[in-house]
N, C-alpha and C positions, 0 to 999 in steps of 0.2 A: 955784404950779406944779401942774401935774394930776399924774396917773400915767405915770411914765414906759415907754415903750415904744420898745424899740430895734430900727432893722431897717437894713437894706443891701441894693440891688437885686443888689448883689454879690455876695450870698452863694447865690447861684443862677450857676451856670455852664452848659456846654453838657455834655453827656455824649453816648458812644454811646445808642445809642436800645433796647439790651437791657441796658445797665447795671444792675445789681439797686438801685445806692443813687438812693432817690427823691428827686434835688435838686430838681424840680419843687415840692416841698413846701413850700418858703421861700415860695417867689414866692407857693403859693395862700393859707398862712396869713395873710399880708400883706393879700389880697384879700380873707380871709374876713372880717378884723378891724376893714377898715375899717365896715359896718353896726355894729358891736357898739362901737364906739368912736364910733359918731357922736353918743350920746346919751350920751357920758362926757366928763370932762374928762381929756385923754389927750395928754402932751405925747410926738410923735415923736422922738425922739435917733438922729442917723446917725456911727459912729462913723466913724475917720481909721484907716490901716493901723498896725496897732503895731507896733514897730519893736525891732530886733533886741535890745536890752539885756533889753527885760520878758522876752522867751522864754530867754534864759541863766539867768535865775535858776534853772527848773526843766531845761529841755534841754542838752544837752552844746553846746559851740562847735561841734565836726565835725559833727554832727547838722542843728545851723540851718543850716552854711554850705553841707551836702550839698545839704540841701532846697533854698534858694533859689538855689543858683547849678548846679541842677537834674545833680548828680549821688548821682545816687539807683539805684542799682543797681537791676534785674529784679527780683530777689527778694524785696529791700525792697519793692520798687513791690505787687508779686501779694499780700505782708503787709498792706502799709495798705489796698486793694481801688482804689487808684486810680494810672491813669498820668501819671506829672509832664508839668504844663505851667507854663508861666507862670501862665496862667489861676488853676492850681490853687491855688498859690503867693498871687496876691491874695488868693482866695477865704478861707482859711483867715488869712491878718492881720487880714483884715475881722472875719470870724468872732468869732477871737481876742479884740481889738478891740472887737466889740461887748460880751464876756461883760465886761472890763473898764471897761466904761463902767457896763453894769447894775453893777455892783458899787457903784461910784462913785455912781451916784444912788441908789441903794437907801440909801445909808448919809445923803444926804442929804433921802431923803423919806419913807423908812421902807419901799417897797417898789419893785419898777424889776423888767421881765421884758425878757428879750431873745427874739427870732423863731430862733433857731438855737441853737448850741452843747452842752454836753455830750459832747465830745469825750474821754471818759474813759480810753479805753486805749490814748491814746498814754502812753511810754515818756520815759525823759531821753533813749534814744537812740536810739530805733526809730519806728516807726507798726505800728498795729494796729487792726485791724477798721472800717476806715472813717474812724479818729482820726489825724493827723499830726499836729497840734498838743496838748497837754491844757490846751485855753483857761481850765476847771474851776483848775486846779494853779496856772497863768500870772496869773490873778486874783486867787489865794488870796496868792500870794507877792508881787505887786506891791503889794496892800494889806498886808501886814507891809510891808517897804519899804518904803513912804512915810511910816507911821506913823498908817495911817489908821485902823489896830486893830491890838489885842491877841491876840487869838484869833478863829481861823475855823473855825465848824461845816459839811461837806460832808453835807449830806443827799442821798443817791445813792441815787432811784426806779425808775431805769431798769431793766428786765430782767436786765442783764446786769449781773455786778458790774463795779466801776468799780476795774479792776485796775491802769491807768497812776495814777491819782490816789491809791490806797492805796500802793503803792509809791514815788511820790515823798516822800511824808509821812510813811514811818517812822517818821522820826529826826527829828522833828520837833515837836513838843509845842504848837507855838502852834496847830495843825491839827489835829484832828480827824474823821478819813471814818467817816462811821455808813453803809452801805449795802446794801441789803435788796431779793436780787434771788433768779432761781429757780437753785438749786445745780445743777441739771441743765445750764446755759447757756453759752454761749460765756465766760469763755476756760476751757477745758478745764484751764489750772494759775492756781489762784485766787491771790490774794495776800493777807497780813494786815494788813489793816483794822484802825482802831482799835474796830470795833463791825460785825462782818459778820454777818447772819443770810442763811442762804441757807432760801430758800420750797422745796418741795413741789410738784411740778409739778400744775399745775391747779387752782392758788388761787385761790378767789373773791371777789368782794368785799366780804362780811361778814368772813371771817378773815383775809384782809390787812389793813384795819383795823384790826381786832382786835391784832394783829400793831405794827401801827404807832401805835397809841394806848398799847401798852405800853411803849414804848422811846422815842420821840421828848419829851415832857414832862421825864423822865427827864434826858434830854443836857442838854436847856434848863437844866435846874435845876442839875446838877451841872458842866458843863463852862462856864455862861454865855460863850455864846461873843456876840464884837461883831458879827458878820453872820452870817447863813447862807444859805451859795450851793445854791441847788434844783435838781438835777437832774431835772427832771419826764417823765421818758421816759414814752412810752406806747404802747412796745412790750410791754406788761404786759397789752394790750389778749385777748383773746379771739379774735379775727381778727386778729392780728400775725403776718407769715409766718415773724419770729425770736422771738415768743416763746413763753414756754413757761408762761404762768401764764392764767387765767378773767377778768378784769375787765371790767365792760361802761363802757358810757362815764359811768351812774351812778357806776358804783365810781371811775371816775378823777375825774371832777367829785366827789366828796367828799372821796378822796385830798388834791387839791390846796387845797380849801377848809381840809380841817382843817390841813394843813399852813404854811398861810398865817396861817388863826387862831391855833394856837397860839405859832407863831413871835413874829408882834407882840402877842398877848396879856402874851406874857413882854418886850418892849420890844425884841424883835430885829430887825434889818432885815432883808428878804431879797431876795437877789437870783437871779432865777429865770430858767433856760435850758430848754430844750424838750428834748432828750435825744434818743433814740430812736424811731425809729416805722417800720415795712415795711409797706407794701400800696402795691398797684400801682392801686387804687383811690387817686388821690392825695387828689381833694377830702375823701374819707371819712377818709382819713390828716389832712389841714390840720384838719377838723372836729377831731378828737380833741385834736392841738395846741391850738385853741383854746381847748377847756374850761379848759386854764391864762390866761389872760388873763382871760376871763369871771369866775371865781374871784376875779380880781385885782379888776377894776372891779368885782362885786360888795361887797365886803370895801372897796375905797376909796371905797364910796358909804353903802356902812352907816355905814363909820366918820368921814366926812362929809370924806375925804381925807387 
């Protein structure tokens, strides 16, 4: 089998045309990927909508049944940054869906990225900041569940802390969220994480790594966890219109290279979602997403798959 690569034409819907979240991005990463994958061995995986049970485990019954059977109040709606449709409702199973399937192959090929997800701050009973689902949490919990591991390491890169995913995981011990974002950031009331470093705004990419080579090695060894789900935001970007930290696309291409090394250096699988990203320049935005895949086929060519 090659490297897995997960996507859905579906996880692209229509929006108004001044809507701030760039769902155009799915579609162009896809387009970007195909050049960069021509010359790899790169098996496509399209996931199936997943279905109501996986999302109970982490989200409340009221919660799912609001969302899909589309009552969802105003204010709710203006919290999550989008208006219920149907549409949206697919959109986000798929999603879902996919980060679950990456999980699933990662643990059987040792590595598997998905083209979306990172849906961090949804809630067991809310949506928040563009998140209605926490595909991250939906994942983590359906592999305990099935039995398909022990322990789940969350590495959360994204900008922003990943406040729905530390909060469902408390009370939780098979789980672990290490997440390392700028303290200045959305959400305004943080949660505790089992390993939160909040950055300095205007970090560059010598000292985020820096930052990240000290801590990450570290979980590996002492938490040994059986997967590790990567939240690769790269709204950490330098021209990201939410973030608040200096990275140029060197610093995120080595970001995710080291992160990838050292994960399966240590024999961990990882399975990797794309996170975060704002610019209204999309292809420049899908560009950035990329550098996570590249990283991958990289790393699954040295290491001869």
């Amino acid at each position: 089998m090659g490297l897995p690569f997960i996507h859905h034409p579906g996880y692209t819907i229509e929006l108004p045309a001044a809507h701030p979240f760039p769902m155009r991005k799915f579609t162009a990463l896809r387009e970007q990927l195909c050049p960069l994958a021509a010359g790899a061995a790169i098996d496509w995986l399209q996931p199936e909508p997943v279905d109501r049970d996986a999302l109970r485990r982490v989200h409340t019954r009221d919660y799912i049944e609001a969302f899909f059977g589309g009552r969802v109040d105003r204010i709710a709606q203006r919290r999550s940054g989008f208006q219920w449709s149907e549409e949206l409702v697919s959109r986000v199973r798929l999603e879902t869906a996919g980060t679950l399937l990456t999980v699933e192959a990662a643990l059987a090929e040792g590595l598997a990225l998905n083209t979306a997800g990172g849906t961090h701050h949804a809630h067991a009973d809310t949506a928040s900041g563009y998140c209605l689902i926490n595909d991250i949490a939906v994942a983590a919990a359906h592999a305990l569940a099935r039995g398909w591991v022990r322990r789940v390491l969350v590495v959360d890169l994204d900008v922003h802390q990943g406040d729905g995913t530390a909060a469902l995981f408390q009370d939780v011990p098979e789980v672990f969220t290490f997440s390392m974002h700028a303290g200045t950031n959305f959400p305004a009331r943080k949660q505790h994480g089992d390993l939160d470093v909040a950055l300095p705004k205007g970090m560059a990419d010598d000292t985020y790594l820096d930052a990240l080579a000290a801590r990450l090695p570290e979980l590996l060894e002492q938490f040994r966890p059986d997967v590790v789900i990567y939240d690769a935001g790269v709204d950490v970007h330098e021209r990201d219109r939410l973030g608040h930290l200096a990275l140029t696309d060197a610093g995120i291409r080595q970001r995710d290279e080291y992160v990838i090394r050292a994960c399966r250096s240590a024999g961990v699988p990882v399975a990797a979602v794309i996170g975060g990203g704002y610019d209204r320049d999309i292809e420049a935005l899908a560009a950035r997403h990329a550098l996570l895949h590249q990283a991958a086929i990289n790393h699954w060519n040295q290491a001869g798959g």
